[in-house]
C-alpha positions as CSV (number, residue, x, y, z in Angstrom):
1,X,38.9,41.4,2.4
2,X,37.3,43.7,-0.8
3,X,37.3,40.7,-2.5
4,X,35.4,38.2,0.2
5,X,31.9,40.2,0.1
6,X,28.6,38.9,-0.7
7,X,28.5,38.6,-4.5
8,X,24.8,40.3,-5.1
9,X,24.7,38.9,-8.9
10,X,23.9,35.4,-7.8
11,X,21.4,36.2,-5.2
12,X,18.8,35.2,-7.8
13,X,20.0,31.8,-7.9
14,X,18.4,31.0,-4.4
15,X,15.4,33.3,-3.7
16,X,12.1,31.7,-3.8
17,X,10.7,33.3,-7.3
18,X,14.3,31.6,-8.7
19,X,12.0,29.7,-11.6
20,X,11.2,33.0,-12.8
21,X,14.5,34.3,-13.0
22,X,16.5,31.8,-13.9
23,X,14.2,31.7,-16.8
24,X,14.6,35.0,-18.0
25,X,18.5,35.1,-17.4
26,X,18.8,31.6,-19.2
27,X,16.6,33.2,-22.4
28,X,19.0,36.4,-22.3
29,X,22.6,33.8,-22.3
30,X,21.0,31.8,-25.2
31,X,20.3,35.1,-26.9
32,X,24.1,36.3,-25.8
33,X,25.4,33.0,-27.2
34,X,23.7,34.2,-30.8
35,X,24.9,37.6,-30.5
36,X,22.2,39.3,-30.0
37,X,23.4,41.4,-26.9
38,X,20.1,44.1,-25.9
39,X,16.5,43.1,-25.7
40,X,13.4,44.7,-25.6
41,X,10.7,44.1,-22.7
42,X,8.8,42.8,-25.1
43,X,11.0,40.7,-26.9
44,X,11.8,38.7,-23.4
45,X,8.3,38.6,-23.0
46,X,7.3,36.6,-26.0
47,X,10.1,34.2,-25.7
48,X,8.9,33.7,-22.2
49,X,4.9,32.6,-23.6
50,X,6.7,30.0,-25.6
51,X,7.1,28.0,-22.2
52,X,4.2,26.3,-21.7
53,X,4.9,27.1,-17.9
54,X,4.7,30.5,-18.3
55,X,1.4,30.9,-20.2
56,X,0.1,32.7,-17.2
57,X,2.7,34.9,-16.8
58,X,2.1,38.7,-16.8
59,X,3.8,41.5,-18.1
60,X,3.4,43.4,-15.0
61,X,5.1,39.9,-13.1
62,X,8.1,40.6,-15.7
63,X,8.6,44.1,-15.1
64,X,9.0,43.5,-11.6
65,X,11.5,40.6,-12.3
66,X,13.2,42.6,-14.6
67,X,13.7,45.1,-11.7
68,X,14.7,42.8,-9.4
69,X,18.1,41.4,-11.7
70,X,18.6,45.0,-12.4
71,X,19.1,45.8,-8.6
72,X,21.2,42.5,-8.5
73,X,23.4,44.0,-11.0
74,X,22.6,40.6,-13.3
75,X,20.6,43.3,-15.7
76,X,21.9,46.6,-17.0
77,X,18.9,48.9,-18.7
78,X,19.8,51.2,-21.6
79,X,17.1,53.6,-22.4
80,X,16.1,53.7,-25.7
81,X,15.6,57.1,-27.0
82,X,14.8,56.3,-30.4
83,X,11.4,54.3,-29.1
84,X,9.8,57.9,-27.2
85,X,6.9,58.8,-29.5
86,X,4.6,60.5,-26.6
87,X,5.1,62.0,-23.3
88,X,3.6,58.6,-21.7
89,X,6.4,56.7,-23.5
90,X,8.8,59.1,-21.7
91,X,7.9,58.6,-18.4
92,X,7.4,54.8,-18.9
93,X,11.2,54.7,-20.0
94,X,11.4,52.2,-22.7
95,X,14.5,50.4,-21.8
96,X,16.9,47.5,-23.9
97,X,18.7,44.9,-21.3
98,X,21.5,44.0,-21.5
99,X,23.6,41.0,-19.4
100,X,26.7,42.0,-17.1
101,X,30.0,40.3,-17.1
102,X,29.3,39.0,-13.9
103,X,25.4,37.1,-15.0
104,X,27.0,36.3,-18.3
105,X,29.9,34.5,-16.5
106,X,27.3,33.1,-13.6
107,X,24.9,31.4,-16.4
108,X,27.6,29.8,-18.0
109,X,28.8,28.1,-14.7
110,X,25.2,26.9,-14.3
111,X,25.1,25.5,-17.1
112,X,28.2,23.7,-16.8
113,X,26.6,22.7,-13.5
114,X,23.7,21.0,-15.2
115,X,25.9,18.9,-17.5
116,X,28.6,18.0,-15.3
117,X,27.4,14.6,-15.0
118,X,27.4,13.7,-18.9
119,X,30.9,14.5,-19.1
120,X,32.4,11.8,-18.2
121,X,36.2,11.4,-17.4
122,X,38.5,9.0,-19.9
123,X,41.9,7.7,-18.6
124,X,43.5,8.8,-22.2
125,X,47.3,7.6,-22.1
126,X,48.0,10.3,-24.9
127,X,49.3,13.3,-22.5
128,X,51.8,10.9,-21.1
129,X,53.4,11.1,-23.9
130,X,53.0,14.3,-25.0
131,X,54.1,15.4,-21.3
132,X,57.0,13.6,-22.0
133,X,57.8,15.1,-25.5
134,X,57.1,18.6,-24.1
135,X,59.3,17.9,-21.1
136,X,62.2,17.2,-23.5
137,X,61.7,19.9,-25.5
138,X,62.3,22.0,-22.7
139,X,66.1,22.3,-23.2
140,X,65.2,23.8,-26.6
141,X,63.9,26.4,-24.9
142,X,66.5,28.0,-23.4
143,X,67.6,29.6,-26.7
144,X,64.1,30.0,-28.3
145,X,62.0,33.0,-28.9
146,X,59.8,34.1,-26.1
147,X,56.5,33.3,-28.3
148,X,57.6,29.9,-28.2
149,X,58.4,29.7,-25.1
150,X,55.0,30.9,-24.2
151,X,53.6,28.3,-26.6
152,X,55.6,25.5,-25.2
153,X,54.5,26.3,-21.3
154,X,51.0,26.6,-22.3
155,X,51.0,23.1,-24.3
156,X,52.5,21.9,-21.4
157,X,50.2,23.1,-18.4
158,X,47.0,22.3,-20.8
159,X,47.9,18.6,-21.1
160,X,48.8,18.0,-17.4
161,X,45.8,20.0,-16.2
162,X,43.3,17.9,-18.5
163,X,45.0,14.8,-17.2
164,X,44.6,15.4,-14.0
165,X,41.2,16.1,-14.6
166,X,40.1,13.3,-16.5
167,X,41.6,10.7,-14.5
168,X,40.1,12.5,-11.1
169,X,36.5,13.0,-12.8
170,X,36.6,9.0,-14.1
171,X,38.2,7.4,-10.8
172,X,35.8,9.6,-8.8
173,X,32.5,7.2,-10.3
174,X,33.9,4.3,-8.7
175,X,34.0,5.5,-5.3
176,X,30.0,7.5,-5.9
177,X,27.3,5.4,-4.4
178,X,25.6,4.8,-7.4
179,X,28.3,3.0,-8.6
180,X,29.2,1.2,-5.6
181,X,25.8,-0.3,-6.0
182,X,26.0,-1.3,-9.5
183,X,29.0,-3.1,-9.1
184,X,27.7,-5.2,-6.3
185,X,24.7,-6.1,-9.4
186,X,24.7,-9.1,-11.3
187,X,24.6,-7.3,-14.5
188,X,27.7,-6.0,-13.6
189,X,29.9,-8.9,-14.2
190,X,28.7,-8.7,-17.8
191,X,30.7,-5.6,-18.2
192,X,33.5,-6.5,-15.9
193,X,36.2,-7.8,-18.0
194,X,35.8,-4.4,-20.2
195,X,36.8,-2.5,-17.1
196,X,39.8,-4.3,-15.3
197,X,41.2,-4.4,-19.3
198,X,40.7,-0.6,-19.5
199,X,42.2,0.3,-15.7
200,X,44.9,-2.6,-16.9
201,X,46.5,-0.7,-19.3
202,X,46.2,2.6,-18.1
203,X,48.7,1.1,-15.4
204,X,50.7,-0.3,-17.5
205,X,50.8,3.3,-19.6
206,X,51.6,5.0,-16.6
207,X,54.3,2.9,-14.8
208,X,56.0,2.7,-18.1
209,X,55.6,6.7,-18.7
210,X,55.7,8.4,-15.2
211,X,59.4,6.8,-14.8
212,X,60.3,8.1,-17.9
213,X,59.4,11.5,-17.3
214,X,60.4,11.2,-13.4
215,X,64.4,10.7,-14.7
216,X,63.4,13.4,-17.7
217,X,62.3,16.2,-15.0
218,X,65.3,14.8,-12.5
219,X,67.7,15.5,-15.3
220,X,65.9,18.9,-16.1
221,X,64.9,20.5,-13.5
222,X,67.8,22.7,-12.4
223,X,67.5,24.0,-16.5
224,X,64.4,24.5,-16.5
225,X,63.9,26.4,-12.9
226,X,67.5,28.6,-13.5
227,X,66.7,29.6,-17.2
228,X,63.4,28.3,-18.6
229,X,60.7,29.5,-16.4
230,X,62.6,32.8,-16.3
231,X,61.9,33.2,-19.9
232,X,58.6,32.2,-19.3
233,X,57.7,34.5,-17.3
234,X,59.3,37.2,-19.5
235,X,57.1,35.5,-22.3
236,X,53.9,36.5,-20.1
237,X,54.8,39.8,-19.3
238,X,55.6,40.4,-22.9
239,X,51.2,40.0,-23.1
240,X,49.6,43.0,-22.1
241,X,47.6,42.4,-19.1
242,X,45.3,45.3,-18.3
243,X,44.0,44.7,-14.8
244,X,47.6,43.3,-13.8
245,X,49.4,47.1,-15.2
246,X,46.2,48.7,-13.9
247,X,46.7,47.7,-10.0
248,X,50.3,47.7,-10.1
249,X,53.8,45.4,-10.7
250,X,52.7,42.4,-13.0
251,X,55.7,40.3,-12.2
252,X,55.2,38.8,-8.4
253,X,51.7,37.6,-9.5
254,X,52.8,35.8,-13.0
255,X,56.0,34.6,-11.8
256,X,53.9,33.1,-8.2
257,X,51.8,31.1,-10.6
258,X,54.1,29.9,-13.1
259,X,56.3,28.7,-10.0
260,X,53.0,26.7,-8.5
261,X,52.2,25.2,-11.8
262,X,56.2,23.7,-11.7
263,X,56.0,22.7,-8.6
264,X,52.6,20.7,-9.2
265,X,54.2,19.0,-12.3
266,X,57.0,18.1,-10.4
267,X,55.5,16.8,-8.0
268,X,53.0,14.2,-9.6
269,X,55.4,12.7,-10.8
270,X,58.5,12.8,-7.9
271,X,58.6,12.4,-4.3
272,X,59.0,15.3,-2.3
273,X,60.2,15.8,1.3
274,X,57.4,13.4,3.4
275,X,54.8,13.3,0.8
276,X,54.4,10.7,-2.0
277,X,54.1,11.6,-5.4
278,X,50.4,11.9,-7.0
279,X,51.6,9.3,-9.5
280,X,52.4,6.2,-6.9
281,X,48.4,7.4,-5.3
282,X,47.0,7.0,-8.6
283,X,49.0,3.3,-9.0
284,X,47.6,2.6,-5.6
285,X,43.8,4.1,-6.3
286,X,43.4,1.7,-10.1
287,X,44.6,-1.1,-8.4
288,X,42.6,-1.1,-5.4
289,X,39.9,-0.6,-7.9
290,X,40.8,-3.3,-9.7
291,X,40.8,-5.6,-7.2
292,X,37.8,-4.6,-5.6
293,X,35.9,-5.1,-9.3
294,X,37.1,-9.1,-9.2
295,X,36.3,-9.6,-6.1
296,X,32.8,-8.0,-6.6
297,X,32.0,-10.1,-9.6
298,X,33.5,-13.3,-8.1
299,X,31.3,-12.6,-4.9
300,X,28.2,-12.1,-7.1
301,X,29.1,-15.1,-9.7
302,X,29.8,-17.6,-6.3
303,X,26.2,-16.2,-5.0
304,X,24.7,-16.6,-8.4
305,X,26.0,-20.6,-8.5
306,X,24.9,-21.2,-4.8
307,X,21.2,-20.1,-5.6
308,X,21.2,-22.1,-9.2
309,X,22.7,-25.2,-7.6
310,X,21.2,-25.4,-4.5
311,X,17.7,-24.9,-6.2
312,X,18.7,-27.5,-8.5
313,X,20.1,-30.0,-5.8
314,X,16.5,-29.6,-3.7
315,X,14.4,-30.4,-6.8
316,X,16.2,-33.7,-6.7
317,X,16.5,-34.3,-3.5
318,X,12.4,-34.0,-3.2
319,X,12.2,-36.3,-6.0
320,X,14.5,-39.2,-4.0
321,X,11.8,-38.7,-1.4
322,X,9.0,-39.0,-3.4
323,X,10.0,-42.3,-4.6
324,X,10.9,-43.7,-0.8
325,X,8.8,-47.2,-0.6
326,X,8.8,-46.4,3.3
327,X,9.8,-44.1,5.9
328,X,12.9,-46.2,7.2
329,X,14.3,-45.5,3.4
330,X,13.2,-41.6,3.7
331,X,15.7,-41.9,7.1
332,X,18.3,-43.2,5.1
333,X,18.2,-40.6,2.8
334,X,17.7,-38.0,5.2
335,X,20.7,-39.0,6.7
336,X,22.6,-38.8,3.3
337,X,21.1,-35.7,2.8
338,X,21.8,-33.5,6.2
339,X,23.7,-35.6,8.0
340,X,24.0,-35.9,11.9
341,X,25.9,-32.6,11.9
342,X,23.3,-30.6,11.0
343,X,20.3,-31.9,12.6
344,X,17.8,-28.8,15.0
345,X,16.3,-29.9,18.2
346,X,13.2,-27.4,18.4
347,X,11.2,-27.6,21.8
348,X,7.2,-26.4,21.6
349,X,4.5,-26.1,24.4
350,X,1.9,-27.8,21.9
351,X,0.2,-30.3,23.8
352,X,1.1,-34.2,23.3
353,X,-1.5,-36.6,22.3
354,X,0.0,-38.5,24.7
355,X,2.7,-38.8,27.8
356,X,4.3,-42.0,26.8
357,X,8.1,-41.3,26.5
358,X,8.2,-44.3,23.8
359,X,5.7,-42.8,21.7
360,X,7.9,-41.4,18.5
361,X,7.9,-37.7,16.9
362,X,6.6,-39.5,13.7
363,X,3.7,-40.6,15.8
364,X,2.8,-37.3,16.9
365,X,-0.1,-35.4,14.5
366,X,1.5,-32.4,12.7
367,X,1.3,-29.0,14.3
368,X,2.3,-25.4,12.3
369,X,4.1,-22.8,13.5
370,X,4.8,-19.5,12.3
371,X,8.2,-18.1,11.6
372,X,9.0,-14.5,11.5
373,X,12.8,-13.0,11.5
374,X,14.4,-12.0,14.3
375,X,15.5,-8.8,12.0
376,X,15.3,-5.2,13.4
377,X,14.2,-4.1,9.6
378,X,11.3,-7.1,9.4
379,X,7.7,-5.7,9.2
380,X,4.7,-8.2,8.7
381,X,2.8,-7.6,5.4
382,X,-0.1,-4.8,5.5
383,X,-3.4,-6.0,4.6
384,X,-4.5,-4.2,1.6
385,X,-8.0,-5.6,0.9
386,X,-9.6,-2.8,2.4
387,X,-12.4,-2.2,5.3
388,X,-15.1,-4.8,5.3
389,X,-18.7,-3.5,5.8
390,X,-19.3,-3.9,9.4
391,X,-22.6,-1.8,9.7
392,X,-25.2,-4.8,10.5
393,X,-23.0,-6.4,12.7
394,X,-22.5,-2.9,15.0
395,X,-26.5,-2.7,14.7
396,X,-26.7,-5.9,16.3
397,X,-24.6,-5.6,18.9
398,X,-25.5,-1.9,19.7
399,X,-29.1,-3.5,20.2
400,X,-28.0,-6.2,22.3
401,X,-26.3,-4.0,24.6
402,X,-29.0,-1.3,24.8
403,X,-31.2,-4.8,25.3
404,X,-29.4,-5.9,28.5
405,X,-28.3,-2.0,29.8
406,X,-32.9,-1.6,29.8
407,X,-33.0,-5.4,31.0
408,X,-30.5,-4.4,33.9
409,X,-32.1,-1.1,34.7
410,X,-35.1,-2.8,35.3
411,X,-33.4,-5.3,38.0
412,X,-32.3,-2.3,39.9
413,X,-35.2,-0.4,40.2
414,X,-37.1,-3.8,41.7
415,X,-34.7,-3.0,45.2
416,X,-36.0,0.9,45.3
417,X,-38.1,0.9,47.8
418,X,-39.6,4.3,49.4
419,X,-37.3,6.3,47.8
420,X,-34.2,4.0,49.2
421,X,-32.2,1.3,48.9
422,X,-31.7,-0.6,52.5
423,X,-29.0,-2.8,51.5
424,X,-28.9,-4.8,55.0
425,X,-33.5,-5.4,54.1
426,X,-32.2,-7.3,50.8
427,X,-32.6,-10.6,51.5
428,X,-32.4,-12.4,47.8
429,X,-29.6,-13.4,46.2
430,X,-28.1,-10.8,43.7
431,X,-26.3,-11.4,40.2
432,X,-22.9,-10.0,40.0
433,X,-23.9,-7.3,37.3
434,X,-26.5,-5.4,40.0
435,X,-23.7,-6.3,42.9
436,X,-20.8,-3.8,40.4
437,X,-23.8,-1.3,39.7
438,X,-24.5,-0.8,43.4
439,X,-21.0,-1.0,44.8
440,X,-20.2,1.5,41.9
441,X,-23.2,3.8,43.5
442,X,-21.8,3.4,46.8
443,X,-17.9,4.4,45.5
444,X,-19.4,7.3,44.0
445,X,-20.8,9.0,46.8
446,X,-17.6,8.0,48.8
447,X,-15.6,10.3,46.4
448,X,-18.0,13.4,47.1
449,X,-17.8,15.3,50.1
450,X,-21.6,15.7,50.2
451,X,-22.4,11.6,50.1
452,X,-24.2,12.4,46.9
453,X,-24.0,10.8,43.9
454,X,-25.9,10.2,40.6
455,X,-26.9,7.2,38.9
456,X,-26.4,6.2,34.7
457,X,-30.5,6.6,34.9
458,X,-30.3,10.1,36.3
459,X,-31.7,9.4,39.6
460,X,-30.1,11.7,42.3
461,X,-29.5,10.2,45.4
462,X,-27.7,10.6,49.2
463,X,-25.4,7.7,50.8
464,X,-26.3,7.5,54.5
465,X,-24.2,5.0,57.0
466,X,-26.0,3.1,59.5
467,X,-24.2,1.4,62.8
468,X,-23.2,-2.3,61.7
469,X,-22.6,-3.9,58.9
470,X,-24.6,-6.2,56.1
471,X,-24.4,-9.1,54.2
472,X,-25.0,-9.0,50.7
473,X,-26.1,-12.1,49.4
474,X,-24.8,-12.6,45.6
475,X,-24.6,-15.5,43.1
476,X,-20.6,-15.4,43.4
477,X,-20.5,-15.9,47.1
478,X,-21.7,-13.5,49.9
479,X,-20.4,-9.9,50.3
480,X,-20.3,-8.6,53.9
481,X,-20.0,-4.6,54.2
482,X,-21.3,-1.7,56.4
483,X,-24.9,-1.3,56.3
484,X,-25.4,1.5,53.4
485,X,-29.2,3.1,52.7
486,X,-29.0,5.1,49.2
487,X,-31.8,7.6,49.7
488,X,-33.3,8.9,46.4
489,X,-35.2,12.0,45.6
490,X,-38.5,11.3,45.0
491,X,-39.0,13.3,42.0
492,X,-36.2,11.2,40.4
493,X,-37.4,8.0,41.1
């Protein structure tokens, strides 16, 4: 488990100042890259001001990010004592920096990282056959020296590992979504036949190689696992391995890897117990990507002709009708046209002219109706000229309303009389506006415990119930209801 802790040397990839940092461990790898292995503070500070992103950039800010990577263990400070020319010098500690193993390895897998998407993968039929040369140079082996040996497995592993690489990282684009899109374009079929010809004979290459080396490793493999990966493995141990001598026996660890690698050759390119080789996958994956690339760009050229033809066959279709002499010719052609098959019955509320069942649709006047989708994703087009100018027409209004609210406060106050309203003494007929402003009175005082209420004017008043009820005469008919006084305060009225 010493091996599954946090690695503290890449905690500087993901902290929020990681700009900063990545800057300055990105200037000392380029610097590494040239050699130049120690660098003054103030050497990483000037190559710093040459980003226009940093012109505002401190040296204090530095020092403290300089810090930081040197607690991460990204950074390791040698003091200089060659640069000490006063005591303040001393205690200020003029240091060179220098990157670990660990930051050196760290920057170099970022930068892979970055590019990783402009290398792209090639299906190159070349290590086919140098697999298969190497394969059957493997009986020579058993009696050569243990440098070539070495030489031989590492030719070997090299060219299977780059070709399972390359064809993983150039099938993998077909299956990205970015890819999946652009073969669903039209531009796509452009570049179509390039394609299925390249994926064509990388299939052909392959069936033709992989059995070749399938009866080749069939025929083999009992030399080559009894006496050829032993010497193999001897030629590794032959190489000095420090950290392998320093923690103990070598052997298990080399000889457990060279065994994987064997079995991983072997079994791309034979079956196994329950599994099918990685060969027969790959036969599978190009030609399901081959198929899927014709049927894209038939799809897209059949959609292509629709749209051209049917555009076409409407332009001249509205110029047959144009030329009709009369409408029983348009029917004629109508009929041609669409046929009975295909004729819509639609069925509107728009009100007929008239009711006479004789009367023909082409009698009727037009009418327009508007269509919208019956899709979940439709949304009605925003209108983006902007906010009119509505100010004089809010004026208006506001002084209409305050016009009436004055005109109808003036109505109401008429039926105050001594300091009350005695609804059963009103004996004229009411408009319906003063009928809601009253009854709205009444509710009011209903809803307090006291009977007390006050109006929008800001008159106080008290709702007393007399024995009996009233009739309220009113424009919209007559109103009966228990015979309500509204008593006002006298200094409100």
């Amino acid at each position: 488990m010493k091996h599954l802790d946090a690695i503290n040397e890449t905690s500087y990839l993901s902290v929020p100042n990681a700009p900063a940092y990545r800057k300055i461990m990105r200037l000392f790898y380029r610097e590494y890259e040239k050699m130049h292995f120690q660098m003054y503070k103030e050497d990483i500070y000037a190559l710093l001001k040459e980003d226009e992103e940093f012109s505002d950039y401190m040296m204090n800010q530095m020092e403290q990010d300089l810090d930081a990577l040197v607690k991460w263990k990204n950074l390791t400070p040698i003091q200089d004592p060659g640069r000490v020319y006063t005591i303040a010098d001393y205690k200020n500690k003029q240091y060179r920096y220098t990157m670990s193993e660990y930051a050196v390895e760290i920057e170099r897998l970022t930068v892979r990282l970055e590019n990783i998407f402009l290398e792209s993968g090639n299906l190159s039929t070349n290590f086919f056959v140098r697999l298969e040369k190497s394969l059957e140079d493997a009986q020579n082996m058993e009696h050569a020296s243990l440098k070539e040996v070495n030489e031989w497995w590492s030719m070997l592993q090299e060219d299977f590992k780059r070709l399972n690489q390359n064809y993983q990282d150039y099938l993998r684009d077909f299956y990205s979504g970015k890819t999946d899109h652009l073969m669903k374009s039209v531009e796509f079929v452009l570049h179509k036949d390039k394609f299925i010809k390249y994926l064509n004979e990388f299939v052909q290459e392959l069936q033709h190689h992989s059995k070749r080396i399938e009866q080749i490793l069939m025929h083999q493999t009992q030399l080559v696992e009894n006496c050829v990966l032993e010497r193999v493995v001897q030629s590794e141990l032959d190489i000095p391995h420090a950290l392998l001598e320093i923690n103990g026996n070598a052997e298990p660890s080399i000889r457990e890897n060279i065994m994987g690698k064997w079995d991983s050759l072997k079994n791309w390119f034979i079956d196994s117990k329950g599994h099918e080789c990685e060969c027969k996958k790959v036969l599978k994956i190009t030609n399901d990507i081959i198929r899927s690339l014709i049927q894209n760009a038939a799809l897209i050229v059949q959609i292509q002709n629709w749209g051209i033809s049917r555009k076409d066959d409407y332009r001249k279709f509205l110029e047959l009708f144009l030329k009709c002499e009369d409408l029983e010719e348009a029917h004629c052609l109508s009929a041609h046209v669409f046929g009975v098959q295909r004729i819509e019955h639609f069925k509107v509320n728009e009100p007929r002219e008239e009711e006479n069942i004789n009367r023909s649709i082409y009698e009727e006047a037009p009418a327009e109706f508007l269509l919208k989708p019956h899709t979940r994703g439709y949304k009605e087009k925003k209108d983006r000229r902007g906010f009119a100018d509505k100010s004089l027409e809010k004026m208006v209004e506001r002084e209409r309303y305050l016009r009436e609210v004055k005109n109808q406060q003036g109505i109401v106050m008429r039926y105050i009389k001594d300091n009350k309203v005695d609804f059963s003494q009103i004996d004229e007929v009411i408009s319906e506006e003063t009928r809601n402003t009253f009854l709205q009175w009444i509710t009011q005082a209903n809803m307090n415990s006291q009977k007390k209420g006050r109006t929008e004017y800001g008159q106080e008043y008290h709702l007393v119930q007399k024995m009996g009820s009233c009739i309220l005469k009113c424009e919209d008919g007559d109103l009966t209801m228990p015979a309500y006084v509204l008593e006002f305060q006298e200094e409100h009225v």
